[in-house]
N, C-alpha and C positions, 0 to 999 in steps of 0.2 A: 504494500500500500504506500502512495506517496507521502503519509503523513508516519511511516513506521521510526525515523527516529525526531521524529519532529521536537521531543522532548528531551534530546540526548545533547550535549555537551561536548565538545571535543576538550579535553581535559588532560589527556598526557600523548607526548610522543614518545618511542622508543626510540634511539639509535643505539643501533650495535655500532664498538668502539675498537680501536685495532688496541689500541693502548687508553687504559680508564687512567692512571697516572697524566698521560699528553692531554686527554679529552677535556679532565677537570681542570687541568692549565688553562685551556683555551675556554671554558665558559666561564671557571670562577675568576681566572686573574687578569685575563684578558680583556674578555665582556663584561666583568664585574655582576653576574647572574648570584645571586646567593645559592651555594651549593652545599653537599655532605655526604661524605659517602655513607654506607649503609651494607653493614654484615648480613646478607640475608642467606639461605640454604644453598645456595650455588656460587657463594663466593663474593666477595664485594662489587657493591654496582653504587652510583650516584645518583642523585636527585639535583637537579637546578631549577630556578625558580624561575617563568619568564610571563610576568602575570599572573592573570589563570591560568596557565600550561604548566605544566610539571613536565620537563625534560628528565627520562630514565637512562641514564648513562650505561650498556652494561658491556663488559669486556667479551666480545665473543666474533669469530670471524664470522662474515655475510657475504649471501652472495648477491649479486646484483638484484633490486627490488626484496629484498628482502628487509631493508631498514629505509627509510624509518619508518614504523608504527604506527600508526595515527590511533589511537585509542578514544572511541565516544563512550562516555559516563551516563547508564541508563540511570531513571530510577527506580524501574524496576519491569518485568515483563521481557526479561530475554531470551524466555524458551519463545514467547509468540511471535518475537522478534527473526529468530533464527529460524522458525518455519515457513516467516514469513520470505527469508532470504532464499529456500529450500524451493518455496515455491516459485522465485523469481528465477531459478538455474544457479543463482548463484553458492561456488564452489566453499565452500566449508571447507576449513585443513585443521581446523583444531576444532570439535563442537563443545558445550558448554562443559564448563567442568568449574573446579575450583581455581579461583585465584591464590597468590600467596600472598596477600591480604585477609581469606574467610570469606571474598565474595565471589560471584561469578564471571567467567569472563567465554568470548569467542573469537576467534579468529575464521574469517573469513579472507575473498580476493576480490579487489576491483577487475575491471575489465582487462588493466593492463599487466595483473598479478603481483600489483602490490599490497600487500600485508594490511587490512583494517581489523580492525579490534572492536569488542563490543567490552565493556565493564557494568557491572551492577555490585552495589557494592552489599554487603552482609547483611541480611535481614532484609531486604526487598523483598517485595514478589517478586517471583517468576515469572508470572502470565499478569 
């Protein structure tokens, strides 16, 4: 439906980073972005602040289109979200599951195969 995220937020991007040391030079000293890294289950990654956007810095090689992210913030309803993607053809590569927040999230592909992201975060609804 043309109004499916009409509610949603684009709220963080991903880039994958060759080096998260060079990456947080270049947002927090450079650009002066308020940044921090952050110990999570896979290893250190960073957060930079640019607005409302939350930049996720995370060390990991990519291949083309595969970064950056774009993450929209449901507030809730992302299983009827993702049916609704399901119905349109579009390609799902990650379906709903848990984030490493507690809440849900999906990855899906634009036309050109690059990477979007759905988020909802802990205690929404689903539908």
């Amino acid at each position: 439906s043309p109004t499916m995220l009409a509610s949603a937020r684009l709220e963080t991007i991903v880039l994958f980073v060759a080096s998260l040391d060079r990456s947080l030079r270049f947002y927090r000293d450079t650009l002066g972005l308020a940044a921090e890294v952050i110990d999570s289950h896979d290893g250190a990654i960073a957060t930079a602040s640019a607005g409302p956007v939350t930049l996720v810095l995370i060390p990991r090689p990519a291949r083309a289109g595969e970064s950056p992210v774009l993450v929209f913030e449901l507030p809730g309803g992302i299983d009827d979200c993702a049916e609704a993607l399901a119905r349109h053809g579009v390609e799902i590569v990650v379906p709903v599951s848990e984030a490493p927040d507690g809440g849900l999230t999906l990855d899906f592909l634009d036309p050109d195969g690059s990477v979007l992201s759905l988020h909802q975060p802990a205690g929404a609804p689903r539908r």
